[in-house]
C-alpha positions in Angstrom: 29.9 -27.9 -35.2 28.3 -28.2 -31.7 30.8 -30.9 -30.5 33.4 -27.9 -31.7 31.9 -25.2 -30.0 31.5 -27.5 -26.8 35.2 -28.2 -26.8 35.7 -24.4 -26.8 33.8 -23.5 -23.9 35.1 -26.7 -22.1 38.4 -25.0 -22.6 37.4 -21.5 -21.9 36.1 -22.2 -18.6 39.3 -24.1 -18.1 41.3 -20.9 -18.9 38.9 -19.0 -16.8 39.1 -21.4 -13.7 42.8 -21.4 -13.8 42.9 -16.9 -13.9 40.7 -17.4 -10.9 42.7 -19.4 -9.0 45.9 -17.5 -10.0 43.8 -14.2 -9.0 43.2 -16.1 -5.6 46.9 -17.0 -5.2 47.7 -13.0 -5.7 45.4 -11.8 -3.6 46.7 -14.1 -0.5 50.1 -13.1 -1.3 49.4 -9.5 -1.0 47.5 -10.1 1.8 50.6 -11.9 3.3 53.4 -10.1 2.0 51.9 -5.9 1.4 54.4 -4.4 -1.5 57.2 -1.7 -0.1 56.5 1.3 -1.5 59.6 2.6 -3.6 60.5 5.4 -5.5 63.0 5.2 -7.9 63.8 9.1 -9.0 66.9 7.9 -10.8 64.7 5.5 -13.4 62.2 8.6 -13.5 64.7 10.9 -14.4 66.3 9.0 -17.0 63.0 9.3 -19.2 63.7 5.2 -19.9 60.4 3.2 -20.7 61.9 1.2 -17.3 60.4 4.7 -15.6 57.1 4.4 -16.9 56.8 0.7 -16.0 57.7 1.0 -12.3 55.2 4.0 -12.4 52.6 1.7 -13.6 54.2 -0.7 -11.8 53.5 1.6 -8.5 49.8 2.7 -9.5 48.3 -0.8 -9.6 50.0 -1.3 -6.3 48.7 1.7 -4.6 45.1 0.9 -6.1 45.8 -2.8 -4.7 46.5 -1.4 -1.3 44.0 0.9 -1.2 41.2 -1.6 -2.4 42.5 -4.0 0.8 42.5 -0.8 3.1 38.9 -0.5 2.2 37.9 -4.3 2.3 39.3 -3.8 6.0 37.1 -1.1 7.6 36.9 -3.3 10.7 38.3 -3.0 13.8 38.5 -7.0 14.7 41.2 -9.6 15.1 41.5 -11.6 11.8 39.1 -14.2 11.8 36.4 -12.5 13.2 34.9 -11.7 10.1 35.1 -14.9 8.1 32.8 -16.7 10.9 29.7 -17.7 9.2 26.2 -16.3 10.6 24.4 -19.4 11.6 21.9 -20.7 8.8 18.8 -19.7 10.6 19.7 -16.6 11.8 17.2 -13.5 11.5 17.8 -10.0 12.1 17.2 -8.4 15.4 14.3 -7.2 16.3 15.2 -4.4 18.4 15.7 -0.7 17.7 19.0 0.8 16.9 21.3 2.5 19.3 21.7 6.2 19.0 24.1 7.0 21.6 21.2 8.9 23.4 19.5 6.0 25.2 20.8 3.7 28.2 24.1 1.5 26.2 24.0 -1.1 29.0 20.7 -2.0 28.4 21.0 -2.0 24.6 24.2 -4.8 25.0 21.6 -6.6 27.4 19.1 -6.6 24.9 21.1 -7.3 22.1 23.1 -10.2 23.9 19.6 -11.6 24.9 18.4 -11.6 21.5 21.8 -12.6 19.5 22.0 -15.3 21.9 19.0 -17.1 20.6 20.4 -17.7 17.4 24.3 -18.4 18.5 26.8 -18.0 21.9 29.7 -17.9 19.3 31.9 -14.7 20.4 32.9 -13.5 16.6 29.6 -13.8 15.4 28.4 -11.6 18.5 31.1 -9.1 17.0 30.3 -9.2 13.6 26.3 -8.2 14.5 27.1 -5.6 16.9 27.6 -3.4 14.7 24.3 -3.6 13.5 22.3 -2.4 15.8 24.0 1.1 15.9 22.9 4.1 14.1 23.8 7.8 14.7 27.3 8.9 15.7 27.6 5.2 17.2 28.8 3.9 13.6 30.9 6.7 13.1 32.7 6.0 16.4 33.1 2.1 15.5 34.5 2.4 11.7 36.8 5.1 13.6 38.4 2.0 16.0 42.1 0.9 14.9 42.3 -2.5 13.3 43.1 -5.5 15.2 41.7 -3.8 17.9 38.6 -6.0 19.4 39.5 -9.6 20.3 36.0 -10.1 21.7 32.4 -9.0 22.4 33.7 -8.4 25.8 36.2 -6.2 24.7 33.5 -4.4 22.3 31.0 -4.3 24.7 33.8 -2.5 27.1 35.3 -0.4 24.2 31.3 0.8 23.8 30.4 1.8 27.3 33.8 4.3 27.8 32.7 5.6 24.7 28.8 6.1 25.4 29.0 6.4 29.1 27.6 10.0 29.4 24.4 8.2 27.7 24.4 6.7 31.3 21.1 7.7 33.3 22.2 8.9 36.1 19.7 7.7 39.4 18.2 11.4 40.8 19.0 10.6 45.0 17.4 12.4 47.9 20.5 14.7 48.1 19.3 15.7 44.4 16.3 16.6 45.0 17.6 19.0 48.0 19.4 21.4 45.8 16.4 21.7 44.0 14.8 25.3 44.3 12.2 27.1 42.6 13.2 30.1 40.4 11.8 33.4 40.5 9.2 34.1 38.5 8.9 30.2 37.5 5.1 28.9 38.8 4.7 25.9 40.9 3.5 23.9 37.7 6.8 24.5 35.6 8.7 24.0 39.2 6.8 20.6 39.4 7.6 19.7 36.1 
């Protein structure tokens, strides 16, 4: 009896290992090859059972396509994301980026810490993200796919986007325009 029910799950994972790698082979060919999208009114109209079966047919395509589209909420160059974080990597301890604080000295601090774990680009990518918060996620899950190659590219990408976060150096010419307001006392002219 055991040696029967041993044999069954033998071949049950068998069965099972074999759907997963089919399931793999799919999913690569998708990937490769994305199905056309076709409508076929004349099969529709006919009222044939060969109607319902491309409209099935069609729904578990859209759902496929829509369940890559959302596995790709990224804007990097394929291979990006597969790189593996290095085994001893720990999170960064630095705080988040708001889009209201200086951007180029958030990439220096982040560069600076990420690059005491790895100097590999992707990986630089993958983190960046990260360390945003605010409207500064919002703007990256916005970017076109395919659309960073590299941290440089990012970091550029980030500071056209942020630059009005800027601070902006007051000069002596500044400070010349500066006058004091009516009925404003020297103490709130000061400050």
């Amino acid at each position: 009896m055991n040696r029967q029910l041993e044999e069954l799950k033998r071949k049950n994972e068998e069965e099972l290992n074999a759907l997963r790698e089919e399931n793999q082979q799919m999913r690569a060919q998708i990937e490769q090859n994305p199905p056309q999208r076709e409508e076929s009114r004349s099969n529709e109209e006919g009222g044939d059972s060969t109607g319902r079966d491309e409209s099935r047919a069609q729904t578990t395509t859209n759902q496929t396509e829509a369940r890559l589209r959302a596995a790709r909420r990224h804007p990097f160059v394929d291979g990006i994301m597969e790189e593996e974080l290095p085994a001893r990597w720990k999170g960064l301890t630095m705080s988040q980026y708001d889009g209201t604080t200086d951007l180029e000295e958030h990439v220096d601090v982040f560069t600076t810490q990420a690059r005491l774990y790895t100097s590999d680009d992707a990986i630089l990518c993958r983190v960046f993200p990260t360390s945003l918060k605010g409207p500064a996620p919002n703007w990256f899950t916005r970017l076109p796919p395919d659309f960073i190659d590299c941290f440089d590219t990012l970091a550029t990408r980030f500071g056209i986007q942020f630059v009005t976060s800027k601070p902006h150096h007051l000069t002596s010419l500044a400070l010349v325009n500066i006058r004091q307001e009516k009925g404003e006392s020297l103490r709130e002219f000061m400050e």
